[in-house]
C-alpha positions as CSV (number, residue, x, y, z in Angstrom):
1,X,6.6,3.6,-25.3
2,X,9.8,5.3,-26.7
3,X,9.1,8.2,-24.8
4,X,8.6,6.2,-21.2
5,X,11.9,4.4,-22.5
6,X,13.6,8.1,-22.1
7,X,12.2,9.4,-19.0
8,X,13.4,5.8,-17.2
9,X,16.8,5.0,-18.8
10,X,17.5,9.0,-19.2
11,X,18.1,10.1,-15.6
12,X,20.0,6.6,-14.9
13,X,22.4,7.6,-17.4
14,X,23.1,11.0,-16.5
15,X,23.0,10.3,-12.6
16,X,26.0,7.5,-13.6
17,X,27.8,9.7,-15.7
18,X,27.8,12.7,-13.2
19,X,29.0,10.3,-10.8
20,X,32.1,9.7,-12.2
21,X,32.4,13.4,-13.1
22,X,31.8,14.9,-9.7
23,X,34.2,12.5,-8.2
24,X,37.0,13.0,-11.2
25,X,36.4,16.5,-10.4
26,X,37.3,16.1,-6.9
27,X,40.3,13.9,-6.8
28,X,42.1,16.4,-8.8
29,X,41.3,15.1,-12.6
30,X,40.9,16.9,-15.9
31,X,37.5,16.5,-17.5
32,X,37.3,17.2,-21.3
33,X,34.2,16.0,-22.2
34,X,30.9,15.3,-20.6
35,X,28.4,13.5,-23.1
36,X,25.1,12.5,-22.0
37,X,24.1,10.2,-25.2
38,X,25.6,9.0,-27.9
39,X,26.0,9.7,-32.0
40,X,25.5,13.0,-33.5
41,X,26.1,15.7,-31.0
42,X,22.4,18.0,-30.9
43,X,24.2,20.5,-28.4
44,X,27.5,21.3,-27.4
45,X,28.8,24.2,-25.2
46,X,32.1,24.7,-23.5
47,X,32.9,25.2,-19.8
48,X,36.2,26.5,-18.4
49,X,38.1,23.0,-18.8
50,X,34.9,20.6,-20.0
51,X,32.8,20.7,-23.1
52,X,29.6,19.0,-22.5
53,X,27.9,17.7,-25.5
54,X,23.8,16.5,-25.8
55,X,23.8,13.7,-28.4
56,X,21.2,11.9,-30.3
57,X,21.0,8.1,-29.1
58,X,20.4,8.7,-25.0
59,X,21.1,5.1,-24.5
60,X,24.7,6.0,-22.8
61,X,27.3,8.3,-22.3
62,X,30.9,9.0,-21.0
63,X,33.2,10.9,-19.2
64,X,36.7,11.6,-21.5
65,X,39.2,12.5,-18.4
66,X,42.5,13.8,-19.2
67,X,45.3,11.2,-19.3
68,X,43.2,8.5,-19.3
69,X,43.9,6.7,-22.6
70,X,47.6,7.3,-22.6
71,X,49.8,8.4,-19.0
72,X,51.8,10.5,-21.2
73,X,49.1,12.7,-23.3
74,X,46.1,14.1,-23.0
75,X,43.4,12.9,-25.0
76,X,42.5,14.5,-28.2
77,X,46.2,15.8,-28.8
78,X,45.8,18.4,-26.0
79,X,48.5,19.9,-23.9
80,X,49.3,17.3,-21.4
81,X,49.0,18.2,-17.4
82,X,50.2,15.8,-15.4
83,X,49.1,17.0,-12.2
84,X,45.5,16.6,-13.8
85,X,45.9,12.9,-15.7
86,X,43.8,10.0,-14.5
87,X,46.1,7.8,-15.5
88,X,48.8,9.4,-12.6
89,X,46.7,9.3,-10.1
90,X,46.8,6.9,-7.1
91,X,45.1,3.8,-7.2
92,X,42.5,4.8,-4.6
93,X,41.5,7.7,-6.8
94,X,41.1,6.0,-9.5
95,X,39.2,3.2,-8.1
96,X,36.7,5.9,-6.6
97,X,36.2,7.7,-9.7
98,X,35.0,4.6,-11.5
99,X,33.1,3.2,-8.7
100,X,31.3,6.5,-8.2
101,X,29.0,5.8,-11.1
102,X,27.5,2.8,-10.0
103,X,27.3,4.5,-6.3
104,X,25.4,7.1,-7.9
105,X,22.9,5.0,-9.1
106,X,22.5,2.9,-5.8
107,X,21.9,6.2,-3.7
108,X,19.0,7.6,-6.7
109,X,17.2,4.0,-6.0
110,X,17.5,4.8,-2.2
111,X,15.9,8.5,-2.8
112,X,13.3,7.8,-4.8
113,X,12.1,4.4,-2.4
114,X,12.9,7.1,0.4
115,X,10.8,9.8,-1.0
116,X,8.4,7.6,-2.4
117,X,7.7,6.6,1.0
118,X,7.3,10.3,2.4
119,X,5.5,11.7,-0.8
120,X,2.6,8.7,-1.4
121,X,3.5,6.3,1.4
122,X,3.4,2.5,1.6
123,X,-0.2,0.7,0.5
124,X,-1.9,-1.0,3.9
125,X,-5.3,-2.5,4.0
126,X,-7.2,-3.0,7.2
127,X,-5.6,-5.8,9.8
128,X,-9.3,-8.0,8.7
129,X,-8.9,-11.7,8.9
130,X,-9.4,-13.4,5.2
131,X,-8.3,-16.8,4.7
132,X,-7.9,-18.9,7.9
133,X,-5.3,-21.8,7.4
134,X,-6.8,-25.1,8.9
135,X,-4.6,-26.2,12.1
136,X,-3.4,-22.9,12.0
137,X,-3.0,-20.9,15.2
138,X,-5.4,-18.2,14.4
139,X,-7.9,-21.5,13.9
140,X,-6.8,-22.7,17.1
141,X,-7.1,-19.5,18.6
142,X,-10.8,-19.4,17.1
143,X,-10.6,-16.6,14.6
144,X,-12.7,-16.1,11.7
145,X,-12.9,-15.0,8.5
146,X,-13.8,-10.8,9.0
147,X,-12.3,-10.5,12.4
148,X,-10.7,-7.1,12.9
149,X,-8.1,-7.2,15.1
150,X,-7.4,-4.0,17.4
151,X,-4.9,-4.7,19.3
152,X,-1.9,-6.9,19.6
153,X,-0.5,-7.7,22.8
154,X,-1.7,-4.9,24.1
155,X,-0.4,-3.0,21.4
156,X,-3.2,-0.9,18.9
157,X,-3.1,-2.1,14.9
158,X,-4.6,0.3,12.7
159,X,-3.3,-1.7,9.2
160,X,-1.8,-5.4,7.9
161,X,1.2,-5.1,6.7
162,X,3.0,-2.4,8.6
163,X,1.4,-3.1,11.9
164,X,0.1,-6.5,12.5
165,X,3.2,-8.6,10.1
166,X,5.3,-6.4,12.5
167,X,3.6,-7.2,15.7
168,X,4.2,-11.1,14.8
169,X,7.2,-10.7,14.3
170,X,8.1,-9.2,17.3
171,X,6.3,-12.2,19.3
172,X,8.6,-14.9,17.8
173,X,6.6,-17.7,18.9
174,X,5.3,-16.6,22.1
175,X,1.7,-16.7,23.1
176,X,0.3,-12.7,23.3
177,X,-3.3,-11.8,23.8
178,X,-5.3,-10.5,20.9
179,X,-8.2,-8.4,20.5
180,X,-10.5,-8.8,17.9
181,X,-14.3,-7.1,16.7
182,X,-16.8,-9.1,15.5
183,X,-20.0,-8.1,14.1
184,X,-19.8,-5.7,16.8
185,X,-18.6,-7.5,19.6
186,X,-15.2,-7.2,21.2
187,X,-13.6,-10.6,21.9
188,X,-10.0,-11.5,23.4
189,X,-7.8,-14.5,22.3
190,X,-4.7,-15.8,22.5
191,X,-2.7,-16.4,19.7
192,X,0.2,-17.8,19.1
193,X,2.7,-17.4,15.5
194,X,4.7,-20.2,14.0
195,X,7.3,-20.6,11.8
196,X,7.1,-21.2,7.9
197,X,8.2,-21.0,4.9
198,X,7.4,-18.6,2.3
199,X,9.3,-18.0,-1.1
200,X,10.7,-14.7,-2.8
201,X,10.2,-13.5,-6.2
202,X,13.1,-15.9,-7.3
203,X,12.0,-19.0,-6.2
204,X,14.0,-19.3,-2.7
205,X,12.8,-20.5,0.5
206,X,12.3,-18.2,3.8
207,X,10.9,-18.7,7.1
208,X,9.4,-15.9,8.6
209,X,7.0,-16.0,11.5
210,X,3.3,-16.3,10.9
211,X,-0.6,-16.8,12.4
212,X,-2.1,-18.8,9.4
213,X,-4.1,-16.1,8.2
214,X,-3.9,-14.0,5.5
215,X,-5.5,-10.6,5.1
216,X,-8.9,-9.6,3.5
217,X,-8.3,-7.5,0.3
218,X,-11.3,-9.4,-1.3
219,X,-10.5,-8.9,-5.2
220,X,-12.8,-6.6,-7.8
221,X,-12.9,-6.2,-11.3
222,X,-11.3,-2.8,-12.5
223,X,-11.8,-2.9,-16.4
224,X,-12.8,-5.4,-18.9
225,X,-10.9,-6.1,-22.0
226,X,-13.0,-6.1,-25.2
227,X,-13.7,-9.6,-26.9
228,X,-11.8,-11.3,-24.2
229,X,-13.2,-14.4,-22.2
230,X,-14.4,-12.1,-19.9
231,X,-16.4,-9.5,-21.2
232,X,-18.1,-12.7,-23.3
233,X,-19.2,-13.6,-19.8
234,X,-20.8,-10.6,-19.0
235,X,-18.1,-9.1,-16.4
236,X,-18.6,-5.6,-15.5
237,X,-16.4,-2.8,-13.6
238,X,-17.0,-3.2,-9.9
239,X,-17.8,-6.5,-9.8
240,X,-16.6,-7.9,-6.4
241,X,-15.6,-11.5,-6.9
242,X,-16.5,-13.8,-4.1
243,X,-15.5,-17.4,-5.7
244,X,-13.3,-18.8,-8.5
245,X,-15.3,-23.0,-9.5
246,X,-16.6,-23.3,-5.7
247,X,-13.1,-22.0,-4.3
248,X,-13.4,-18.9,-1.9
249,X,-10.9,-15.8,-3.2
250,X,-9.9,-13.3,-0.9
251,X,-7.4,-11.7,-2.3
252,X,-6.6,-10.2,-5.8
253,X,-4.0,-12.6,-6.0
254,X,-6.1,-15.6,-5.1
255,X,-7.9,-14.7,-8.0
256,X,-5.3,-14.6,-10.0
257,X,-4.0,-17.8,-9.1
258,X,-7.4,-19.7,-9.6
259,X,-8.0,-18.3,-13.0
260,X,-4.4,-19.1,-14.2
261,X,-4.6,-22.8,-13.0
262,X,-7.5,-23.1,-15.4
263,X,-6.6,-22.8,-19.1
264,X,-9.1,-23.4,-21.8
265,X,-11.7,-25.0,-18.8
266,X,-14.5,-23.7,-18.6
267,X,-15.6,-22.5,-14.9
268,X,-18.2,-20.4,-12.7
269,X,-17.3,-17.2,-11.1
270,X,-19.5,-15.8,-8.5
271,X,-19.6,-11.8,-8.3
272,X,-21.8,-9.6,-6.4
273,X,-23.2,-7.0,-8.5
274,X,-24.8,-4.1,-6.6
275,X,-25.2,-6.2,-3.4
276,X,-26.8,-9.3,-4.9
277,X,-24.6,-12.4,-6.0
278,X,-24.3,-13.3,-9.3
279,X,-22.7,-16.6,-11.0
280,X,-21.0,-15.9,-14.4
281,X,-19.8,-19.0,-16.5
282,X,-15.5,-18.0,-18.1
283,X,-13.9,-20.3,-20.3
284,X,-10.3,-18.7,-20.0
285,X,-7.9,-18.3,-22.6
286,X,-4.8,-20.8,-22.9
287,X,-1.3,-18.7,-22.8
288,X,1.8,-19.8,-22.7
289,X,4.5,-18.3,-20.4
290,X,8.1,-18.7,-18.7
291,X,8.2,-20.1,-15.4
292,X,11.0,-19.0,-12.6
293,X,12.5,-22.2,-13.5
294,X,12.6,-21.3,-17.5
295,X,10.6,-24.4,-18.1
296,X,7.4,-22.8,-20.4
297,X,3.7,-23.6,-18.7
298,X,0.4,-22.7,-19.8
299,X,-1.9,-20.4,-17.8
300,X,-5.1,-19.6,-18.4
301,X,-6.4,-15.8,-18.7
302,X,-9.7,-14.0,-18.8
303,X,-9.1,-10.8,-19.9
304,X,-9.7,-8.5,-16.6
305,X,-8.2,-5.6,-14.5
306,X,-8.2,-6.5,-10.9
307,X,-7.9,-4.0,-7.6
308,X,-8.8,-5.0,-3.8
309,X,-12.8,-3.8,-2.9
310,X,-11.4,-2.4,0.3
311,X,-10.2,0.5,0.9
312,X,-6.6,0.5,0.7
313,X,-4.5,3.1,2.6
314,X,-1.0,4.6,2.2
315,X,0.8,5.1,5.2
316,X,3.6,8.0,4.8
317,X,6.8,7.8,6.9
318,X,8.8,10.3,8.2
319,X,12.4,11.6,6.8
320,X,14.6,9.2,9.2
321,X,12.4,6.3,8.7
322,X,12.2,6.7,5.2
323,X,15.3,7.0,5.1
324,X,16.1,4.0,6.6
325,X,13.7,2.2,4.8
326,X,14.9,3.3,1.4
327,X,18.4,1.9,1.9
328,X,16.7,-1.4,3.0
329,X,14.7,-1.2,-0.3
330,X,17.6,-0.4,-2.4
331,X,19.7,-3.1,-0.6
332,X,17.0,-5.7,-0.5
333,X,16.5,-4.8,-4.5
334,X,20.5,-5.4,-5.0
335,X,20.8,-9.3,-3.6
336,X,17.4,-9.8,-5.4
337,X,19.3,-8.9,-8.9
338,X,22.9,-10.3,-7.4
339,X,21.1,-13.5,-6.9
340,X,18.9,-13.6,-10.2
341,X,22.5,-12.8,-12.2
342,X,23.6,-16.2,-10.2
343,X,20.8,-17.9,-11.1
344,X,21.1,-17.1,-14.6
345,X,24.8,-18.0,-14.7
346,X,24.0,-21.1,-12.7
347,X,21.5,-22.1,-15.5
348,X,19.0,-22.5,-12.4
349,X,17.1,-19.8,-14.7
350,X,16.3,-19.7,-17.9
351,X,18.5,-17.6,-20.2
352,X,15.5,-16.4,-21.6
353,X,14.3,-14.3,-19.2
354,X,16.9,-11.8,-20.3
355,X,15.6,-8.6,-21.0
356,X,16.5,-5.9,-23.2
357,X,15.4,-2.4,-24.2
358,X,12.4,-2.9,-25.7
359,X,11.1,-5.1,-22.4
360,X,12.1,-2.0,-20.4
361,X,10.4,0.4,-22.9
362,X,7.3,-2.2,-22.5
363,X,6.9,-2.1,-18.9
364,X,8.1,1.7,-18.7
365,X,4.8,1.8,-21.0
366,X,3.0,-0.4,-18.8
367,X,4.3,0.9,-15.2
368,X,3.2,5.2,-16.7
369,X,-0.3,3.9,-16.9
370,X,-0.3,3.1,-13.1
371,X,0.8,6.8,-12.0
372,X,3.8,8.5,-11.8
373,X,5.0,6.6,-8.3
374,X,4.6,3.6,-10.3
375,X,7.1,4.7,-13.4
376,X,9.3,6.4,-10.1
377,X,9.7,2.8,-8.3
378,X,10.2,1.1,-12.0
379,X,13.1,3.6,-12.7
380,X,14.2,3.0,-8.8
381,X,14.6,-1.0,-9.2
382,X,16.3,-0.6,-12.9
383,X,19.0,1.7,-11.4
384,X,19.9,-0.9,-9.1
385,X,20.0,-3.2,-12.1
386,X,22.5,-1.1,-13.7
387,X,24.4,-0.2,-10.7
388,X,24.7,-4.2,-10.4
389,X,25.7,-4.9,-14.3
390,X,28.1,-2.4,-14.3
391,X,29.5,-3.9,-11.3
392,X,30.4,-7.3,-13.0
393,X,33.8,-7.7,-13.7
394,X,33.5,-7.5,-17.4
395,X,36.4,-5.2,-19.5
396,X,35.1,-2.1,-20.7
397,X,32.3,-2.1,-17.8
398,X,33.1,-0.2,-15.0
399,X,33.4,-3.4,-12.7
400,X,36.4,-4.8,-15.3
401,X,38.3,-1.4,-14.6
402,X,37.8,-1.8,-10.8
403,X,39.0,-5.5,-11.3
404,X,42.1,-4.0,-13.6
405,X,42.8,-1.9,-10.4
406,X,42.8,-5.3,-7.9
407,X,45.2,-7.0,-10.0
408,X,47.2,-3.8,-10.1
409,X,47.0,-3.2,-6.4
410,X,48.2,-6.9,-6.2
411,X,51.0,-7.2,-8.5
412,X,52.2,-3.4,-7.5
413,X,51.8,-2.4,-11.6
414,X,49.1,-2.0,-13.9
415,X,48.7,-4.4,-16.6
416,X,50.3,-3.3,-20.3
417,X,48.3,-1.6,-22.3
418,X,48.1,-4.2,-24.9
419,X,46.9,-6.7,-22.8
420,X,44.0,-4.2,-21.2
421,X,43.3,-3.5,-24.9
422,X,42.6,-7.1,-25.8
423,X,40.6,-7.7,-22.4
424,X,38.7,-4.7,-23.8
425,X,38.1,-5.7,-27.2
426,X,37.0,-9.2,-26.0
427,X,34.4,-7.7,-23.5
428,X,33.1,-5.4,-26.0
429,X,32.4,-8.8,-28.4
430,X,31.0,-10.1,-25.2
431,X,28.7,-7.1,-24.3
432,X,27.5,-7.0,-28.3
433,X,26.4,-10.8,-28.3
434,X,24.5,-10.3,-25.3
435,X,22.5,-7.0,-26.2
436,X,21.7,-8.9,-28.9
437,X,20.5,-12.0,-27.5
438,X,18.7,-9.7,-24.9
439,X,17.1,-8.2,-27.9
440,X,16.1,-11.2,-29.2
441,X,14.2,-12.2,-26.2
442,X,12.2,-9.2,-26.6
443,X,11.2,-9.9,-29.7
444,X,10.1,-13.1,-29.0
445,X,8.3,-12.5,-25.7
446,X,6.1,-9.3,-28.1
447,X,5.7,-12.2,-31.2
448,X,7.5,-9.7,-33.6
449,X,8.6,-12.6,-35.9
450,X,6.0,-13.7,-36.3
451,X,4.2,-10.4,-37.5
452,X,7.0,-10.5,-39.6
453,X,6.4,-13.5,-41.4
C-alpha cells in the first residue's frame, strides 16, 4: 500500500515542483535548491547554480529561489544578485512562477487521459438494447430487450457509448430512422430522444438527451470472497446473473443496486451456470456507509466481484482527438473537485468525506490491482486534486501567494513582511488541523480505533 502511495503521490510532487523550477529558470530567477521530499537528505549533488537534494519523507518538496525570503539577500547568507532575486522581479513573473506548479499538474492529468486514450482506449460494449423504460420512446418505437441497433439515421454504430449516446445527442429531439437486428431479422423504426434528467457523481441534476433505454452489459460474477454471504450461497466465477428477488439486472450496476437496497434480507438470485438457470438464496451482509449527502445509510453486501458477460471493447483515438478529449477530461475532473470543495464548505457534504493519505494509499492499493491504466487514471484525477488545493487562496499554499500578488497588483505594493508572516503562520495552523482531521477520517473509514482498543 505504501509503495502504490509513492508511485501516485511521487510523480505529482516532482511534476509540481519542476514546474515552478522550469519557469523560475526562465524568467530570469536564481534557483538554489531543488528538493523532491522532505527530512533527511538521502542524496544531494550540485549543479552549476542549484543543488538538488533526494530526501527521505516524499510527501513534498520545494523550490528555495534566490531573493525570495528577503529582497535584499539571498537565502542561506549567499552573495546577493539582484538581477537574479524573486523577490525583484515583476509581478507577472512572479505570479507565473508560482502558478506554474499547479499548471504542471493540470497538463500531466491531461497527458495521461490523453495517452490513456491512445495507449488502451475508452471501454465500449455493443449498441444492444437492455432495459427498456415503459412510455419511453424506444417502447414507443417498439424496441426490445436484445435489439442491436446498426445504424442511426442512416449513420452505422459499431458501440454504446461512443457511437449511439453520440448519435442521440446529435438528434436533439428529432424523429431519425433506426435500424435494428433481431434474432436475425433486420427491422426499421423510428425513434425519437427526449429530454431528462440524470445526476453526476455529486449529487447534481443534468438533462441530457435520451431514448429510454439503457445498454445490455448483463452483469457476471468475477471472484467470490471467502466466508462472505456469497460463497455461503454457492456463487461461483462466471456465473451470469439474470435476476436480483424477481427484478431483471442488466447491468453490473443494476446489480449492485439491487443487492445494496437489501441489507440483512434474505433474497433469490437467479444465475445461469454453464447455460442452465440456477436460483441461489443470499442473505447480504448489513454495512454502514456515507451517503453524497453525509447522512450515514446501511447497504447491504454479498461479498462478490462483478464484470459485464459481454465482451467489452476499447476503442483507441487518435493524437488530435485524444488530445482533445484529455483536456475535456482534465477540465471536466477540475469543476467536479471545484464543486465538491463548495459543497464541502457549503456543509451540503459531509465533512467527513475528507480524505487523507492513507485513503489515497488505500485506493492506490486498490486501483494497482485493476492494471496499470487503472493506477495511471487514479494518479490523473488526484493531480487535478492537488492542482485545485493548491489553488485555494490559503497562505503558504501556492493559491495564498497568487492572492498576496492580487492585492499587491491592487494596492501598487506588496504587503509588509510581517503581516505576510502572520498570514503564513495562521495558514500553516490551518493546513495542520486539517491533515489531521483528514487523517482522522481515514482512520475511522479503515476501523483503526477500534483495533486499537
Amino acid at each position: 500500500m505504501i509503495l502504490w502511495f509513492v508511485v501516485v503521490i511521487g510523480p505529482l510532487i516532482l511534476i509540481h515542483e519542476l514546474g515552478h523550477f522550469i519557469v523560475a529558470r526562465l524568467a530570469g530567477v536564481g534557483v538554489e535548491r531543488f528538493s523532491f521530499g522532505f527530512g533527511p537528505v538521502l542524496v544531494r549533488w550540485r549543479g552549476k547554480e542549484t543543488e538538488y537534494c533526494l530526501s527521505a519523507i516524499p510527501m513534498g518538496g520545494y523550490v528555495k529561489m534566490v531573493g525570495e525570503e528577503n529582497p535584499l539577500e539571498g537565502g542561506g547568507g549567499s552573495a546577493f544578485d539582484a538581477g537574479k532575486a524573486f523577490s525583484l522581479k515583476p509581478l507577472w513573473a512572479r505570479f507565473l512562477i508560482v502558478f506554474a506548479g499547479p499548471a504542471m499538474n493540470f497538463l500531466l492529468a491531461a497527458v495521461i487521459f490523453a495517452g490513456l486514450l491512445m495507449a488502451v482506449g475508452r471501454p465500449v460494449s455493443p449498441a444492444i438494447f437492455g432495459r427498456i423504460v415503459p412510455d419511453g420512446p424506444a417502447a414507443a418505437a417498439g424496441l426490445q430487450t436484445g435489439d442491436r441497433v446498426v445504424s442511426f439515421e442512416g449513420r452505422p454504430i459499431a458501440n454504446w457509448q461512443a457511437d449511439l449516446t453520440a448519435a442521440v445527442e446529435r438528434a436533439k429531439g428529432q424523429p431519425v430512422p433506426v435500424t435494428v437486428v433481431r434474432g436475425g431479422e433486420t427491422l426499421a423504426v423510428t425513434l425519437t430522444p427526449r429530454r431528462t434528467t440524470v445526476r453526476d457523481p455529486l449529487g447534481d441534476e443534468h438533462e441530457v438527451w435520451d431514448v429510454g433505454a439503457g445498454p445490455l452489459v448483463t452483469p457476471q460474477v468475477s471472484a467470490v470472497t471467502p466466508n462472505r454471504p456469497a460463497a455461503r450461497a454457492g456463487f461461483k466465477p462466471g456465473d451470469v446473473v439474470l435476476e436480483v428477488a424477481g427484478q431483471r439486472v442488466y447491468t453490473p450496476d443494476e446489480l449492485t443496486a439491487e443487492i445494496r437496497k437489501r441489507p440483512g434480507q434474505r433474497f433469490d438470485v437467479v444465475v445461469q451456470r454453464e447455460g442452465k438457470p440456477l436460483t441461489l438464496t443470499v442473505v447480504a451482509d448489513r454495512e454502514r456507509e456515507k451517503a453524497p449527502g453525509g447522512a450515514e445509510i446501511e447497504v447491504g453486501r454479498v461479498g462478490i466481484g462483478i464484470e459485464p458477460a459481454v465482451s467489452v471493447e476499447y476503442s483507441r483515438l487518435g493524437v488530435i482527438q485524444a488530445i482533445g478529449q484529455g483536456i475535456e477530461d482534465t477540465w471536466y475532473m477540475t469543476v467536479l473537485t471545484v464543486t465538491g470543495l463548495w459543497k464541502l464548505i457549503s456543509r451540503q457534504i459531509d465533512s467527513s468525506n475528507i480524505g487523507g493519505p492513507l485513503q489515497i494509499a488505500t485506493e492506490a492499493a486498490r486501483q494497482a490491482q485493476q492494471g496499470l491504466a487503472a493506477v495511471a487514471r487514479f494518479t490523473a484525477i488526484i493531480s487535478v486534486n492537488l492542482a485545485v488545493l493548491n489553488l485555494l487562496p490559503v497562505p503558504i499554499l501556492d493559491g495564498g501567494h497568487l492572492f498576496f500578488f492580487v492585492i499587491e497588483a491592487v494596492l501598487g505594493r506588496p504587503l509588509s513582511v510581517k503581516k505576510r508572516e502572520t498570514a503564513q503562520q495562521v495558514g500553516f495552523v490551518l493546513l495542520m488541523l486539517l491533515m489531521v482531521y483528514a487523517l482522522y477520517n481515514d482512520l475511522v473509514r479503515i476501523d483503526a480505533f477500534r483495533l486499537l482498543r
